[in-house]
PyMOL Python script that loads the backbone (N, CA, C, O; Angstrom):
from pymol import cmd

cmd.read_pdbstr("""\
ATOM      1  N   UNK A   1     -12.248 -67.483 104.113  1.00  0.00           N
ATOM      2  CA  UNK A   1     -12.905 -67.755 105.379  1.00  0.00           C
ATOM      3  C   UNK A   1     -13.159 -69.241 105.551  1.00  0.00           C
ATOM      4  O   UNK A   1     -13.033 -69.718 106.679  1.00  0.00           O
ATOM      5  N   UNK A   2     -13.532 -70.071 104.455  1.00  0.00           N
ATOM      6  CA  UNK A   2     -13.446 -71.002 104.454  1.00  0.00           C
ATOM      7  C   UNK A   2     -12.386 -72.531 104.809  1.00  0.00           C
ATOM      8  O   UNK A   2     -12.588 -73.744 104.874  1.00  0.00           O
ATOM      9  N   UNK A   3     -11.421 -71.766 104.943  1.00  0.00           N
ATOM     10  CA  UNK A   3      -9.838 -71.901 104.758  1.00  0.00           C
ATOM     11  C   UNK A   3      -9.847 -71.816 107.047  1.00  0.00           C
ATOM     12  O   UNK A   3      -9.848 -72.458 108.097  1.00  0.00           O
ATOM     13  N   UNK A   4      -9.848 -71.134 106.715  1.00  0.00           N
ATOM     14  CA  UNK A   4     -10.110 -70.558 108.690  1.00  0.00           C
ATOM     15  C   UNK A   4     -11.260 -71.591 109.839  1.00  0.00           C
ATOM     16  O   UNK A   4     -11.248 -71.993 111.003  1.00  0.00           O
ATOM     17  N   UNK A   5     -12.189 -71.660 108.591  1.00  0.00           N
ATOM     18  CA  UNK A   5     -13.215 -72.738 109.672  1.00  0.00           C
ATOM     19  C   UNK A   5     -13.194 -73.721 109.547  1.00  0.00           C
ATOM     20  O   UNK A   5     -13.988 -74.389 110.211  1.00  0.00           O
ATOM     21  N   UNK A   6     -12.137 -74.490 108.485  1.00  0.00           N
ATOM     22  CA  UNK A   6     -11.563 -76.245 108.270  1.00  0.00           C
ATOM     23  C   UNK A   6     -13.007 -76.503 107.828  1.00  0.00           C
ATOM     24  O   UNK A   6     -13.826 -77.139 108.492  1.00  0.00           O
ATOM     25  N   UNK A   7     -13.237 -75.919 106.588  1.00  0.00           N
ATOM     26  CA  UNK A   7     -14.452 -76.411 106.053  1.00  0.00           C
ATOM     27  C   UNK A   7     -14.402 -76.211 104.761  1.00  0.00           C
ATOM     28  O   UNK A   7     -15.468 -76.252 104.146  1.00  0.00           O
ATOM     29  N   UNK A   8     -13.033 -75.919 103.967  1.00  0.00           N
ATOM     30  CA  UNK A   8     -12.403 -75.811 103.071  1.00  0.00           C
ATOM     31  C   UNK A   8     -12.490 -77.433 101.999  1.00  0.00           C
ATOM     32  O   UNK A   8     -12.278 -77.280 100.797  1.00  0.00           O
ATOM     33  N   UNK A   9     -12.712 -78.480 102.373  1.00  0.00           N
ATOM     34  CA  UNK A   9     -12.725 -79.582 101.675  1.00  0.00           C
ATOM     35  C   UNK A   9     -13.140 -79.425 100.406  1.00  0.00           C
ATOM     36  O   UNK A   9     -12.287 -79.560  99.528  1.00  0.00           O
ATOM     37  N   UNK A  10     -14.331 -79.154 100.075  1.00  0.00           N
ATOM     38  CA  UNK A  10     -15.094 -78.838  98.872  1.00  0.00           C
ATOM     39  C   UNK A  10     -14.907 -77.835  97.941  1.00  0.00           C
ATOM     40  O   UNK A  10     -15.584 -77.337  97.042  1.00  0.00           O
ATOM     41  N   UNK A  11     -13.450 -77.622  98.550  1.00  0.00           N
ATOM     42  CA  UNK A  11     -12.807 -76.310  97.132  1.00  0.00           C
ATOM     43  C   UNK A  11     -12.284 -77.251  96.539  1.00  0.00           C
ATOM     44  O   UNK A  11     -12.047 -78.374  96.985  1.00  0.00           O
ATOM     45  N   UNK A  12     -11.978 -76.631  94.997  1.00  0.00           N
ATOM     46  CA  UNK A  12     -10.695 -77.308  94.590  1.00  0.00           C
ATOM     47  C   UNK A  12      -9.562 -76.636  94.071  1.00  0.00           C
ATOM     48  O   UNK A  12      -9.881 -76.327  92.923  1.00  0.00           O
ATOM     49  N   UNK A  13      -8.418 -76.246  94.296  1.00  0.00           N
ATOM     50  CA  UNK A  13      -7.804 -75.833  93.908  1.00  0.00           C
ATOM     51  C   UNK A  13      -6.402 -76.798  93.906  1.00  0.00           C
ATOM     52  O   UNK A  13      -6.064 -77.781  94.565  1.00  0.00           O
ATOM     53  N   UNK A  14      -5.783 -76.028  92.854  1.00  0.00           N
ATOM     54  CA  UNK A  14      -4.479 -76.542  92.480  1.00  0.00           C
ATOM     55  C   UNK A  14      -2.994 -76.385  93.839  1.00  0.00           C
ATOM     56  O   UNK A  14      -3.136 -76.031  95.009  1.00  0.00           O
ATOM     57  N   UNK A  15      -1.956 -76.703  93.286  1.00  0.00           N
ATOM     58  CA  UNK A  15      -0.644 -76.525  94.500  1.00  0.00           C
ATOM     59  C   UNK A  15      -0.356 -75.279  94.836  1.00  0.00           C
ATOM     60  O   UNK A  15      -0.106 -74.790  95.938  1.00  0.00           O
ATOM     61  N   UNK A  16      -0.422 -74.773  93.686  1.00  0.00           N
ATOM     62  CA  UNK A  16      -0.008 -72.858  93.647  1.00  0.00           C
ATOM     63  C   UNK A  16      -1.085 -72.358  94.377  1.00  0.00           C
ATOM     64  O   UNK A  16      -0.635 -71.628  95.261  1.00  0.00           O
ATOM     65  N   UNK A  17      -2.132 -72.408  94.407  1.00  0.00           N
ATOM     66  CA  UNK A  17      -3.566 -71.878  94.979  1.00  0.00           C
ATOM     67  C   UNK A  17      -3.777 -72.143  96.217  1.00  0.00           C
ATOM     68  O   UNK A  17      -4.158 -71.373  97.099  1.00  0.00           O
ATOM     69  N   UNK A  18      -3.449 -73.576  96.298  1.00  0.00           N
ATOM     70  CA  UNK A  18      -3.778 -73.969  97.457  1.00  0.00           C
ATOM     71  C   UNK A  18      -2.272 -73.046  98.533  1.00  0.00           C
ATOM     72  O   UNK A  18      -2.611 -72.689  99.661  1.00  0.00           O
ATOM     73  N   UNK A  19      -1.353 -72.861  98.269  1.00  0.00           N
ATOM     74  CA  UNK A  19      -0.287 -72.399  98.883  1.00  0.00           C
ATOM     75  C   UNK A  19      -0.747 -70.883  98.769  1.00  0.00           C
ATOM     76  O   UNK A  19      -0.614 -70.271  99.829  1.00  0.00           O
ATOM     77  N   UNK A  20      -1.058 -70.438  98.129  1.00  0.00           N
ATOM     78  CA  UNK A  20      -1.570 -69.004  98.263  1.00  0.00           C
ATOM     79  C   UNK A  20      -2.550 -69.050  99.475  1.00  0.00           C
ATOM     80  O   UNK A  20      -2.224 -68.624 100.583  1.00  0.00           O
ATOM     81  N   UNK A  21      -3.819 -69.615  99.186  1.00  0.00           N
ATOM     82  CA  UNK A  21      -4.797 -69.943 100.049  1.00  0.00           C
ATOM     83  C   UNK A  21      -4.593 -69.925 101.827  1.00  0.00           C
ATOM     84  O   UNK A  21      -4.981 -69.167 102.715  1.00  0.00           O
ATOM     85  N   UNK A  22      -3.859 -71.052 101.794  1.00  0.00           N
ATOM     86  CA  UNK A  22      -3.340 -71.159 103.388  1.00  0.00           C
ATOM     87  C   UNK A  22      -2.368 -69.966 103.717  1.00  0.00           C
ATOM     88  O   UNK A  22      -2.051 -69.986 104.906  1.00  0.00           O
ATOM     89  N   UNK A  23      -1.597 -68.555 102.742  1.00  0.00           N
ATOM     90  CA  UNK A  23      -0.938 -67.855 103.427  1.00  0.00           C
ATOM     91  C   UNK A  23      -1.498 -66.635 103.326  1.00  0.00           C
ATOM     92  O   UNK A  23      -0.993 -65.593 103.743  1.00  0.00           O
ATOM     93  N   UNK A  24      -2.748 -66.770 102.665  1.00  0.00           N
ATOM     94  CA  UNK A  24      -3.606 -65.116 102.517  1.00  0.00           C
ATOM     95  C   UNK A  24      -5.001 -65.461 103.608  1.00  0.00           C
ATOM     96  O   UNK A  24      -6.033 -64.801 103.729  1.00  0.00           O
ATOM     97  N   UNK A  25      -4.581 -66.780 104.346  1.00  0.00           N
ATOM     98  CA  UNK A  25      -6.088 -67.062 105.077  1.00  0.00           C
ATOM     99  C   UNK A  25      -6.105 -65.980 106.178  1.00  0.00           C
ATOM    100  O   UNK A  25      -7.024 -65.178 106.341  1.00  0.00           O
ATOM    101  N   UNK A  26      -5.037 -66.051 106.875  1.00  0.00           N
ATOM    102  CA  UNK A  26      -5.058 -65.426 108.354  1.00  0.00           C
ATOM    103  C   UNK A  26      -5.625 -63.758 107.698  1.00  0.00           C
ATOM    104  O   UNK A  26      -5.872 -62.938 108.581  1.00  0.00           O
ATOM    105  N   UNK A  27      -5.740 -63.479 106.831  1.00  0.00           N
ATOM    106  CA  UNK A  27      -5.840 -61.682 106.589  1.00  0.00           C
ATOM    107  C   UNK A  27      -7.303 -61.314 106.499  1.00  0.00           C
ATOM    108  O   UNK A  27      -7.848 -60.214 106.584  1.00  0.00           O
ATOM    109  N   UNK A  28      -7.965 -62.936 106.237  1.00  0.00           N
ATOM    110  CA  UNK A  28      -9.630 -62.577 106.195  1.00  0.00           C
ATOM    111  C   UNK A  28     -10.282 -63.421 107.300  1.00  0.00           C
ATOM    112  O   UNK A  28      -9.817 -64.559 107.262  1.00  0.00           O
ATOM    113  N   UNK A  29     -11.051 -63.291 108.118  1.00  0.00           N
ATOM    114  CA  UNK A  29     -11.893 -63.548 109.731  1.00  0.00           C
ATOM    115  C   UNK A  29     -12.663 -62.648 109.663  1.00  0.00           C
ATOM    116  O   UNK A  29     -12.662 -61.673 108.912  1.00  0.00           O
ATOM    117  N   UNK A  30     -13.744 -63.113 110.894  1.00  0.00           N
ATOM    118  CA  UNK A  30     -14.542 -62.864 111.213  1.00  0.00           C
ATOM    119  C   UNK A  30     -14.839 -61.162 111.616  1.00  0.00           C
ATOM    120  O   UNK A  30     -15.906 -60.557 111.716  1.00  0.00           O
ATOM    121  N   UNK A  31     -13.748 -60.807 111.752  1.00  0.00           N
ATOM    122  CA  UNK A  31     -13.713 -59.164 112.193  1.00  0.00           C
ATOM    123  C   UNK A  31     -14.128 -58.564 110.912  1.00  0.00           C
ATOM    124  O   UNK A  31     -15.236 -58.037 111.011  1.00  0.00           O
ATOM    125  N   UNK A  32     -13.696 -58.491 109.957  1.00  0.00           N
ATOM    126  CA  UNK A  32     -13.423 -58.171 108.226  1.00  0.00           C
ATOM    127  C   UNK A  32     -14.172 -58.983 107.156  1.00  0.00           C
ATOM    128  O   UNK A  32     -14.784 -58.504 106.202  1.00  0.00           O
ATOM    129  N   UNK A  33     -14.044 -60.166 107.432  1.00  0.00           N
ATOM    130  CA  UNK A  33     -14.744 -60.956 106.247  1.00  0.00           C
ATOM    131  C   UNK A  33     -16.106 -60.496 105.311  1.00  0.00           C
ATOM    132  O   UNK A  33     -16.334 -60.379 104.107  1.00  0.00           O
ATOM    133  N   UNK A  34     -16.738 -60.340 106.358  1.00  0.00           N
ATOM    134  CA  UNK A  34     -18.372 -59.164 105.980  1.00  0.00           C
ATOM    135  C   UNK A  34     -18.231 -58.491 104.708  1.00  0.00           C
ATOM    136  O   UNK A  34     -18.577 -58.657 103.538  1.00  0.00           O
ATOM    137  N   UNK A  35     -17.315 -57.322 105.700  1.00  0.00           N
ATOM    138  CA  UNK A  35     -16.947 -56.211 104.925  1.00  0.00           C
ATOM    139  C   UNK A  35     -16.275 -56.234 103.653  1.00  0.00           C
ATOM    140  O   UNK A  35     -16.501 -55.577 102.637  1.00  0.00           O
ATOM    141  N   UNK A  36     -15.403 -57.118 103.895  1.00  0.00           N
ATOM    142  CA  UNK A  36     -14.620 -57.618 102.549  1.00  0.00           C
ATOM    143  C   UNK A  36     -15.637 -57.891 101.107  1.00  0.00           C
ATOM    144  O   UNK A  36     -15.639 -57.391  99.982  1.00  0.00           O
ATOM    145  N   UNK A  37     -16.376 -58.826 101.713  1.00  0.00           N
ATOM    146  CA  UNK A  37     -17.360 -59.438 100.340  1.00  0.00           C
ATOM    147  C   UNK A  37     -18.301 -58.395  99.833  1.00  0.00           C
ATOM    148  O   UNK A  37     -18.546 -58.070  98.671  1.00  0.00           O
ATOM    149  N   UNK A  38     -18.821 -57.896 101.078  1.00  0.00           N
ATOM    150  CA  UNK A  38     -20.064 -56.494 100.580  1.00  0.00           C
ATOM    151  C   UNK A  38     -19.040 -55.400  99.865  1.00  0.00           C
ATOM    152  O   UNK A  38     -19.650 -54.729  99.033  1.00  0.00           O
ATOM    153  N   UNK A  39     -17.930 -55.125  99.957  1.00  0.00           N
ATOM    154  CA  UNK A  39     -17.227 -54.257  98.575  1.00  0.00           C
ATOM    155  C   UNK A  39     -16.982 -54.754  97.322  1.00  0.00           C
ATOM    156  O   UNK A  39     -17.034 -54.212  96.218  1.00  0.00           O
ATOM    157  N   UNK A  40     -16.637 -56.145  97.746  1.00  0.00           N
ATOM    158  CA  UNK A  40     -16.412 -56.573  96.484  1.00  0.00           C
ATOM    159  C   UNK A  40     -18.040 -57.091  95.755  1.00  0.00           C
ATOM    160  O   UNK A  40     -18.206 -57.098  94.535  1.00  0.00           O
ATOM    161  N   UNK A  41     -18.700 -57.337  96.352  1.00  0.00           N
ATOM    162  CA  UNK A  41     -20.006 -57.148  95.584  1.00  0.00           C
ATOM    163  C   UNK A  41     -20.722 -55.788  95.217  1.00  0.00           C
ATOM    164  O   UNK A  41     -21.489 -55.538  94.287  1.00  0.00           O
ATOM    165  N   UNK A  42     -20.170 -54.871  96.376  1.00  0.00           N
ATOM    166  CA  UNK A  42     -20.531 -53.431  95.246  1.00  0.00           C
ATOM    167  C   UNK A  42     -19.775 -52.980  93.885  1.00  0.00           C
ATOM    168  O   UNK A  42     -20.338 -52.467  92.918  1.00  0.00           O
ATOM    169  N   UNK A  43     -18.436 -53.260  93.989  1.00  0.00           N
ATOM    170  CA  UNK A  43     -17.717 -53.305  93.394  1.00  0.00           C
ATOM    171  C   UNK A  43     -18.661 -54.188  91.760  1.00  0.00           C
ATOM    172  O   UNK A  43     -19.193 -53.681  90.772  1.00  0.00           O
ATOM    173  N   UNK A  44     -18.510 -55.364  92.111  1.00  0.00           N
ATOM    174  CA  UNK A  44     -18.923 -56.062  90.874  1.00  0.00           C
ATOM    175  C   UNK A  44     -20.348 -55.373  90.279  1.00  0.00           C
ATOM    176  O   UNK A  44     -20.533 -55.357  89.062  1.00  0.00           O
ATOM    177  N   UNK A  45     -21.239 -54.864  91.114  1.00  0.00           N
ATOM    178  CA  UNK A  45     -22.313 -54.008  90.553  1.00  0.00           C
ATOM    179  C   UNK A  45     -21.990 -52.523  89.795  1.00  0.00           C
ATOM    180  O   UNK A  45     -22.322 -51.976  88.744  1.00  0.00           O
ATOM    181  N   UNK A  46     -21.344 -52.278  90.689  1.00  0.00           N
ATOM    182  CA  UNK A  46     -20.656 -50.962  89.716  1.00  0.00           C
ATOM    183  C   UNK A  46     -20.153 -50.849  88.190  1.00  0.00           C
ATOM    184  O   UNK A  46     -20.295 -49.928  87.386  1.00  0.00           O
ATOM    185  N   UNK A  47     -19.246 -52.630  88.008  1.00  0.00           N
ATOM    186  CA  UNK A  47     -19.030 -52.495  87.177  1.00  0.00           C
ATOM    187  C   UNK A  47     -19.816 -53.249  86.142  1.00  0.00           C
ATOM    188  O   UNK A  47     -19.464 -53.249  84.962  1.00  0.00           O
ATOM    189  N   UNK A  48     -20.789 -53.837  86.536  1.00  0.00           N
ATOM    190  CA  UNK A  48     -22.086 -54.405  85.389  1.00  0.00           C
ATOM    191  C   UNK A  48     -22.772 -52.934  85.186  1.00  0.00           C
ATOM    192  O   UNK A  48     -23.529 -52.789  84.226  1.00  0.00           O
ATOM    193  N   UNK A  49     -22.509 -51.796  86.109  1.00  0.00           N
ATOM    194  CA  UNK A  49     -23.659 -50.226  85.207  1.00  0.00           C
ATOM    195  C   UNK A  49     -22.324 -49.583  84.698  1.00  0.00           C
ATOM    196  O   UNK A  49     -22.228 -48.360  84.803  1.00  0.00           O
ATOM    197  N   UNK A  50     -21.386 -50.224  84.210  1.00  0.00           N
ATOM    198  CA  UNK A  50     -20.563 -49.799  83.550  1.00  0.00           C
ATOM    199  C   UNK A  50     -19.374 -48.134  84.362  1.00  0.00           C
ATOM    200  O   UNK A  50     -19.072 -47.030  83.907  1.00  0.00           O
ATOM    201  N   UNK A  51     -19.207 -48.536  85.092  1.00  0.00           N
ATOM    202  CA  UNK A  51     -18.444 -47.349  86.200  1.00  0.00           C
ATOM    203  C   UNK A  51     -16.865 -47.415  85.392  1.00  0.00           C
ATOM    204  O   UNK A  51     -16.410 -48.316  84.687  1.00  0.00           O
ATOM    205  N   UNK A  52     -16.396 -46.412  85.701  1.00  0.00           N
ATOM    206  CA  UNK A  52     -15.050 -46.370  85.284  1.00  0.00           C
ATOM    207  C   UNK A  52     -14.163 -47.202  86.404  1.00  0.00           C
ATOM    208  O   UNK A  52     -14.116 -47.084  87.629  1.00  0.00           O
ATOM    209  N   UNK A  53     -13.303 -48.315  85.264  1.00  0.00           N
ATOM    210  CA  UNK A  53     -13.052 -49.664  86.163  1.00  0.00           C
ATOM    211  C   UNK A  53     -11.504 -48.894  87.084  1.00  0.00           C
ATOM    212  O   UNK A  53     -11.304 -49.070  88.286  1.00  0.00           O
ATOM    213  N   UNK A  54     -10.726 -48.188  86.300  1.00  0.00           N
ATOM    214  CA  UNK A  54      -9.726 -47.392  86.787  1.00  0.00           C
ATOM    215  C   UNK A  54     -10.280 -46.941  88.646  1.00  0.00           C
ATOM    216  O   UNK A  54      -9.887 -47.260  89.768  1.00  0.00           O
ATOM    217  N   UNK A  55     -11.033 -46.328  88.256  1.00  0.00           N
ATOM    218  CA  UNK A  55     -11.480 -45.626  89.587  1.00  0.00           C
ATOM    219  C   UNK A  55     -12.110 -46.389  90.395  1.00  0.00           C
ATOM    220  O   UNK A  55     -11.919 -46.242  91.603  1.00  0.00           O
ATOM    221  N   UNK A  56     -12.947 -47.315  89.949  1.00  0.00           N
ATOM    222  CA  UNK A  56     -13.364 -48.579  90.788  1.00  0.00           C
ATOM    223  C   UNK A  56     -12.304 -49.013  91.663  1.00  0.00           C
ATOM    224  O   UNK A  56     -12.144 -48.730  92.850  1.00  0.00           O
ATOM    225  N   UNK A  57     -11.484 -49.862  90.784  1.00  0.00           N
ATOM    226  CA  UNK A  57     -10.566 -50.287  90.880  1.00  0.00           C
ATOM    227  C   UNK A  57      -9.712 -49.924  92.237  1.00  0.00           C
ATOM    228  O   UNK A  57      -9.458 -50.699  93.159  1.00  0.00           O
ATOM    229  N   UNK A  58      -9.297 -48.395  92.103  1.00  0.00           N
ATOM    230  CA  UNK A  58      -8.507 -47.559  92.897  1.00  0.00           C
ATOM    231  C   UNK A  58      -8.691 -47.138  94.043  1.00  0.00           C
ATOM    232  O   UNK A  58      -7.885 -46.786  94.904  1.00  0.00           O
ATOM    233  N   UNK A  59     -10.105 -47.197  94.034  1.00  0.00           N
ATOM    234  CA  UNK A  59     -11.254 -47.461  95.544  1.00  0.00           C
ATOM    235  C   UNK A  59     -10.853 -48.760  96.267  1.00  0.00           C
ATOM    236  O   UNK A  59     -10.117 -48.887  97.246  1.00  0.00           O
ATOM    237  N   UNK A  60     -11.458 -49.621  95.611  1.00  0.00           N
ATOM    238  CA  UNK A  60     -11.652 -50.753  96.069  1.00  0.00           C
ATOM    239  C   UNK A  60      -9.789 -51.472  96.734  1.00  0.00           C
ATOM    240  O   UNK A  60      -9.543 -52.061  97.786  1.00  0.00           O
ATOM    241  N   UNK A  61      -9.059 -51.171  95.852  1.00  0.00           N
ATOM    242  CA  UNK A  61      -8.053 -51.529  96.466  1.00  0.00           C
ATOM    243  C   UNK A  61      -7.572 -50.742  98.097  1.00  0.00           C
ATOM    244  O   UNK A  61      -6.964 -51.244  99.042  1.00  0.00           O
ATOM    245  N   UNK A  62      -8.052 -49.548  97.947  1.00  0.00           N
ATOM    246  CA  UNK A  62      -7.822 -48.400  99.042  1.00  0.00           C
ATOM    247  C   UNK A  62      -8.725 -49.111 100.241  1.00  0.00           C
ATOM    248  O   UNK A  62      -8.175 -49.328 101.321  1.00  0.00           O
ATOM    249  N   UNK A  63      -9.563 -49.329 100.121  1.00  0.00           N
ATOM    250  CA  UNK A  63     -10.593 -50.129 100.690  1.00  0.00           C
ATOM    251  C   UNK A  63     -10.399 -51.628 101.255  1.00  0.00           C
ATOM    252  O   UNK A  63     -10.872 -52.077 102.298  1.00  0.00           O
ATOM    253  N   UNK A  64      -9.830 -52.093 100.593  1.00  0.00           N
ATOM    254  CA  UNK A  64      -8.722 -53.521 101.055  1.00  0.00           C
ATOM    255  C   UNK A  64      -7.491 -53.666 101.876  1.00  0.00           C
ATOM    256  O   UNK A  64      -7.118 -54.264 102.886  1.00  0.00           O
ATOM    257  N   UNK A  65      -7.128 -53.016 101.166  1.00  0.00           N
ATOM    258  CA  UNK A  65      -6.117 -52.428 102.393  1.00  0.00           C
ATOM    259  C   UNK A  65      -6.115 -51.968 103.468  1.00  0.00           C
ATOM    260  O   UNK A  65      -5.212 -52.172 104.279  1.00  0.00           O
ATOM    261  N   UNK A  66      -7.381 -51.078 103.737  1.00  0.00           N
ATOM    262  CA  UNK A  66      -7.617 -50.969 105.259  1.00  0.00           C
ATOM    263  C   UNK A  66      -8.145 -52.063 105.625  1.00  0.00           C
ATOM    264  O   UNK A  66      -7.778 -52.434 106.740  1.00  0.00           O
ATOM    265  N   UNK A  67      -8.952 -52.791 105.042  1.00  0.00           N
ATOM    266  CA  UNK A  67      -9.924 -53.948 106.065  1.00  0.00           C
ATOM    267  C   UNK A  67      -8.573 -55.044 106.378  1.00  0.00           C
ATOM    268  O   UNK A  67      -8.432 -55.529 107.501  1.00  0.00           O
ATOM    269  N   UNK A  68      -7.670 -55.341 105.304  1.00  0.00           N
ATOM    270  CA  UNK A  68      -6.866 -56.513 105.746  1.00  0.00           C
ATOM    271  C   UNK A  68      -5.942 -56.235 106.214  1.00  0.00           C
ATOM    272  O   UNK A  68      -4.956 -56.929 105.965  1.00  0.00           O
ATOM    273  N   UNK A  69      -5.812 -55.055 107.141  1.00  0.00           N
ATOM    274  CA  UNK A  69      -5.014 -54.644 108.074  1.00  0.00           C
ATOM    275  C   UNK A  69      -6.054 -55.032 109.962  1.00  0.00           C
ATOM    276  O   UNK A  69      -5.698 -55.644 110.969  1.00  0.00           O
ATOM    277  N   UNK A  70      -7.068 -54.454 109.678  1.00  0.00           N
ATOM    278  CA  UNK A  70      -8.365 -55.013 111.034  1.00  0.00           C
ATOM    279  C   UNK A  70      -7.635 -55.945 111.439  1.00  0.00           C
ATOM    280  O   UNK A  70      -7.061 -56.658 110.617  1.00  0.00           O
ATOM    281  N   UNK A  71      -7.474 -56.175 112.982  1.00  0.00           N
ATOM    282  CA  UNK A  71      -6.736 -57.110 113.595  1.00  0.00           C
ATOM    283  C   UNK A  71      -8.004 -58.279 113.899  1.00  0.00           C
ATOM    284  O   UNK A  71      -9.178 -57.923 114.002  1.00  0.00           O
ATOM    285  N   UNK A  72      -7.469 -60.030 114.048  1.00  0.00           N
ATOM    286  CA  UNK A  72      -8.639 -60.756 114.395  1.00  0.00           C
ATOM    287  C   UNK A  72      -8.842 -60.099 116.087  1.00  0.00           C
ATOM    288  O   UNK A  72      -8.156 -59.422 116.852  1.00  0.00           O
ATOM    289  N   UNK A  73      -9.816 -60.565 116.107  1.00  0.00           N
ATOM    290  CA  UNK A  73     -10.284 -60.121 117.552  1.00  0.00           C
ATOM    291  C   UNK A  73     -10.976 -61.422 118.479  1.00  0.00           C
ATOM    292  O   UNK A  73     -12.080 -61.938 118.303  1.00  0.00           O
ATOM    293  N   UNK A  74     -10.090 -61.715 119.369  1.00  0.00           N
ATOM    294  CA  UNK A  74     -10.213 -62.841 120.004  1.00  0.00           C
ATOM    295  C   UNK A  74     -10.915 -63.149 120.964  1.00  0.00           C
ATOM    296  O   UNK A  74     -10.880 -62.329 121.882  1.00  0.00           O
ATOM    297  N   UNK A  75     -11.790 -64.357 121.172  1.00  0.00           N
ATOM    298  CA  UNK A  75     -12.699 -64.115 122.385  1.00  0.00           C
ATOM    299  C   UNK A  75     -14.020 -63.854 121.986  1.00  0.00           C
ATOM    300  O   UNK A  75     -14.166 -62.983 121.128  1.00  0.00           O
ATOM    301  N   UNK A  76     -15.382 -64.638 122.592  1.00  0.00           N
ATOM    302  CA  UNK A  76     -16.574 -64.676 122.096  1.00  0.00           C
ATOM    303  C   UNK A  76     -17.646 -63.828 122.558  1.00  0.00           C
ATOM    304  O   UNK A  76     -18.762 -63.909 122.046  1.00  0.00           O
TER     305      UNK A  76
END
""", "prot")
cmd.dss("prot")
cmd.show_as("cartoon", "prot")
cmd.util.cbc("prot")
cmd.orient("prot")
């Protein structure tokens, strides 16, 4: 998201990263972004009470896949 609002300066990443970065940006906005982080922070709680990471895992990807499909939605 950071990448999207040209406020990206204060990362640092390498050539490979940074080229990843700019071609996985358009898939996370404002429609999704939310949603995105609040799984992956349930996600990371799940697996500090020790959850089976398989099945975590298998969620959470199922779960990604729908959100980074959400189209941006244009207009304020």
């Amino acid at each position: 998201m950071l990448v999207n609002t040209h406020n990206d300066g204060p990362l640092k990443k390498q050539e490979l990263e940074e080229k990843f970065v700019r071609n996985f940006a358009p898939f996370i906005h404002e429609s999704n972004g939310v949603e995105i982080f609040e799984r992956l922070e349930k996600a990371i709680k799940n697996i500090e009470r020790n959850a089976n990471p398989k099945i975590l895992f298998y969620e959470l990807s199922l779960h990604m896949m729908r959100l980074l499909k959400v189209k941006r939605k244009f207009g304020h």
